[in-house]
N, C-alpha and C positions, 0 to 999 in steps of 0.2 A: 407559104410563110415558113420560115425555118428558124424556131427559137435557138438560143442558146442552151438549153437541156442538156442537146444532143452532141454539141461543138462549146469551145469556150467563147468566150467574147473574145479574144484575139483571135482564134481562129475562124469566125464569124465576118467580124469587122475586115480581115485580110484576102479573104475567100470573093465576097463583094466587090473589094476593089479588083481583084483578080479578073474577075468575069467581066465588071462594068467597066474599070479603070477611070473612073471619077463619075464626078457627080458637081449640080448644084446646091451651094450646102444652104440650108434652109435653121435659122437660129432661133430659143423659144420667143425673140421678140421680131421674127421678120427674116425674110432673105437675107444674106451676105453678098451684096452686088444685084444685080440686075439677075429676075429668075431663071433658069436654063440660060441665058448667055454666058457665065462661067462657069467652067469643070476646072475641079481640084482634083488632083493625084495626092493617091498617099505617097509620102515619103516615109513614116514610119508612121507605128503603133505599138505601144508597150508596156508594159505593166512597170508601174516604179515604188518605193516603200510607199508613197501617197497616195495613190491609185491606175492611175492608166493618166497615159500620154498620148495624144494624138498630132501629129504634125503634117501638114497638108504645104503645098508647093513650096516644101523648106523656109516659106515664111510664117506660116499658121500655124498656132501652136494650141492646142484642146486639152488643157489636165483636166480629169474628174477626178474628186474624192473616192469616189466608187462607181463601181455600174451596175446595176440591177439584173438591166438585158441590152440585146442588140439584136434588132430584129432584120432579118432579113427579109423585104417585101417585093423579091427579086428587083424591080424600077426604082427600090428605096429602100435606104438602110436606116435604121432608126436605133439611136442610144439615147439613153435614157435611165431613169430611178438612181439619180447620182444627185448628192447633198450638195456639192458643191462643183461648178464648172468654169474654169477660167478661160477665158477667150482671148487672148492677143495675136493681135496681125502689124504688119508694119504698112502703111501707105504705098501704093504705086509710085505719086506721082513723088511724094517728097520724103519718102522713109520713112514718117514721121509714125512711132511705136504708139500703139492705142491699146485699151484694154477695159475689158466686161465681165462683171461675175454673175451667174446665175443660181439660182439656187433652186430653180425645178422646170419641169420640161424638156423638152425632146432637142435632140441633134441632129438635124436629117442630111442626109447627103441624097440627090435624086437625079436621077439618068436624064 
């Protein structure tokens, strides 16, 4: 397991995809899709005045107010201790922009 301590959370969170190159993402109220049948690529990760950004196959979009940690569990990366998490994606079949706010619990992306 490799805290953030040692590495930042962006450098954490970008190292993972690095190695893994996606994952299924796993949300604090259930999978996103069907489990291990889709991987997400990052498309970026970044710190913005409101917290971090997360954007997964240039449709996904992941702000947190903050992040606490980002765990590396080599098979699984975990974010997480963030006050506030917005979730929008847009539909496959019809575009159609959807959106979830969270306010505790974990991010998982998993090999």
């Amino acid at each position: 397991m490799i805290y953030t301590m040692d590495k930042t959370i962006i450098e954490t969170v970008k190292e993972w995809f690095s190695r893994e190159s996606g994952g299924s993402l796993s949300l604090p109220d259930g999978w996103f899709g069907r489990p291990y049948d889709n991987r997400h690529s990052l498309t970026s990760f970044a710190q913005t005045s409101d917290g971090y950004e997360l954007i997964l196959d240039k449709t996904i979009k992941i702000n947190f107010d903050d992040i606490k940690y980002a765990l590396d569990n080599k098979n699984e990366l975990c974010i997480g201790g963030y006050g506030i998490c917005r979730f929008a994606w847009k539909e496959f079949d019809d575009g159609m922009p959807n959106f979830k706010i969270y306010n505790e619990g974990e991010i998982k992306l998993i090999k």
